[in-house]
N, C-alpha and C positions, 0 to 999 in steps of 0.2 A: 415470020421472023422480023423483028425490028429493024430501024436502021442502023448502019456500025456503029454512030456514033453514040447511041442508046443501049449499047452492048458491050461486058463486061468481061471481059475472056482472064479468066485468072492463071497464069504459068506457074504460078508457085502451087496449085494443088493438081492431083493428080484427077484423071477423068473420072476415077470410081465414085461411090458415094461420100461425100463429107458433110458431117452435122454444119447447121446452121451458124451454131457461133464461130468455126473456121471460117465455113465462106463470108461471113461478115467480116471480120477482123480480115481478108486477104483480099476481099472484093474492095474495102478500103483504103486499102494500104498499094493494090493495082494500080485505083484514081489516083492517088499521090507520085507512085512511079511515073505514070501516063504524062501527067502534068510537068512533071519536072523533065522527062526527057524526050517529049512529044511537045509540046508546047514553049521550049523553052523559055521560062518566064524570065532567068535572071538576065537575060538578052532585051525584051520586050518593058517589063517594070521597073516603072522605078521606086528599087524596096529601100531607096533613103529617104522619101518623102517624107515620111513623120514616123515618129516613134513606134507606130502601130504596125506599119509597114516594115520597119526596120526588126522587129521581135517575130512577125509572121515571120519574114525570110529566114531567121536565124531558126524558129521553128522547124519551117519546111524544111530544110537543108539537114539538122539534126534529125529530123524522122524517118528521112531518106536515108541519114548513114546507116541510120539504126537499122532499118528492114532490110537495107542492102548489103549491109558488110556485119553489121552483128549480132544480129538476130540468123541468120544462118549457121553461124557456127555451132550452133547449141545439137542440130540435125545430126552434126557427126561425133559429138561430146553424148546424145541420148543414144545412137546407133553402138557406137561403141559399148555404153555400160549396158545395153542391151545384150548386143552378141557375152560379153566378158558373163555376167548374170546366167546367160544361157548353156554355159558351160558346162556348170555344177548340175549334178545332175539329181535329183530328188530319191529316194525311196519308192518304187513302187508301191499302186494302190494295193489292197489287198481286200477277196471279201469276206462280209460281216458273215459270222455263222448263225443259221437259221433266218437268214432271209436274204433268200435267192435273188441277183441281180443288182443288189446292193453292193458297192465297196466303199471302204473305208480308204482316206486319204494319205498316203502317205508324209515322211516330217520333208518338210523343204529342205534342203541344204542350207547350212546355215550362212553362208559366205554368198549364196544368191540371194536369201532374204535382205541382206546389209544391204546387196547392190540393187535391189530393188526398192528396196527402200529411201536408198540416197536417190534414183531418180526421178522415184513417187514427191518428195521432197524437193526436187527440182522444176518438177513440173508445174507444181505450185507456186514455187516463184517465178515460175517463166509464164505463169497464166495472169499472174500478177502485173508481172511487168507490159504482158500484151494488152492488159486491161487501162491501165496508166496509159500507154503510147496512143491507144484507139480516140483517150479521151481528147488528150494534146491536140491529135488530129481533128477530130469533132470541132474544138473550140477556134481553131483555124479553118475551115471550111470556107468562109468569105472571103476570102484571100487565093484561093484556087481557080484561079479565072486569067484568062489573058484578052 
């Protein structure tokens, strides 16, 4: 086992399996919390020194709001259209005749397909947007140091 300080413990995912591009985007985004409220830099830097320092900070600071206050809320906005979605209840399968063990799919409810769809649709801009913030973060990375 490494040392702590070579170790990344992410809270925001849960211990089961997560694809790679979660833990990237969240192992990321950890270093950043880490930084901001273990090291406190705005105590330590001085982020008036020149213009580069002054935009890092503003950076860091907006990245931070973002992962910590609003980027969370989307969790209970997808949960929600989730349970509401799982309401409607579908048509059961039904099977194909002359070919045993086969069934044919029943039609979706049409008012879960809408809300599955609207969060299909969201997910996409919220992959979007996790994509944009990661970059932000990336091009500030030399600035992450006390």
């Amino acid at each position: 086992m490494g040392k702590p300080g070579n170790t990344v413990k992410i809270p925001t995912l849960t211990k089961d399996y997560s694809d790679q591009v979660e833990r990237l985007l969240h192992a990321s985004f950890t270093c950043l919390v880490e930084f901001v409220e273990k090291e406190k830099p705005g105590k330590i830097i001085n982020w008036s020194h020149d213009k580069w320092h002054r935009s890092a900070w503003k950076e860091i600071q907006s990245l931070y709001k973002w992962w910590k206050t609003e980027r969370p809320k989307r969790e209970k906005l997808e949960k929600s259209l989730y349970r509401k979605g799982c309401k409607f209840k579908d048509e059961p399968n039904f099977p194909v005749p002359g070919k045993p063990g086969f069934t044919q799919m029943g039609k979706i409810h049409p008012k879960k397909k809408i809300i599955f769809a609207k969060l299909n649709k969201l997910e996409r801009v919220w992959d979007a947007e996790d994509e944009r913030n990661l970059i932000r973060l990336a091009k500030i990375r030399q600035y992450l140091w006390t």
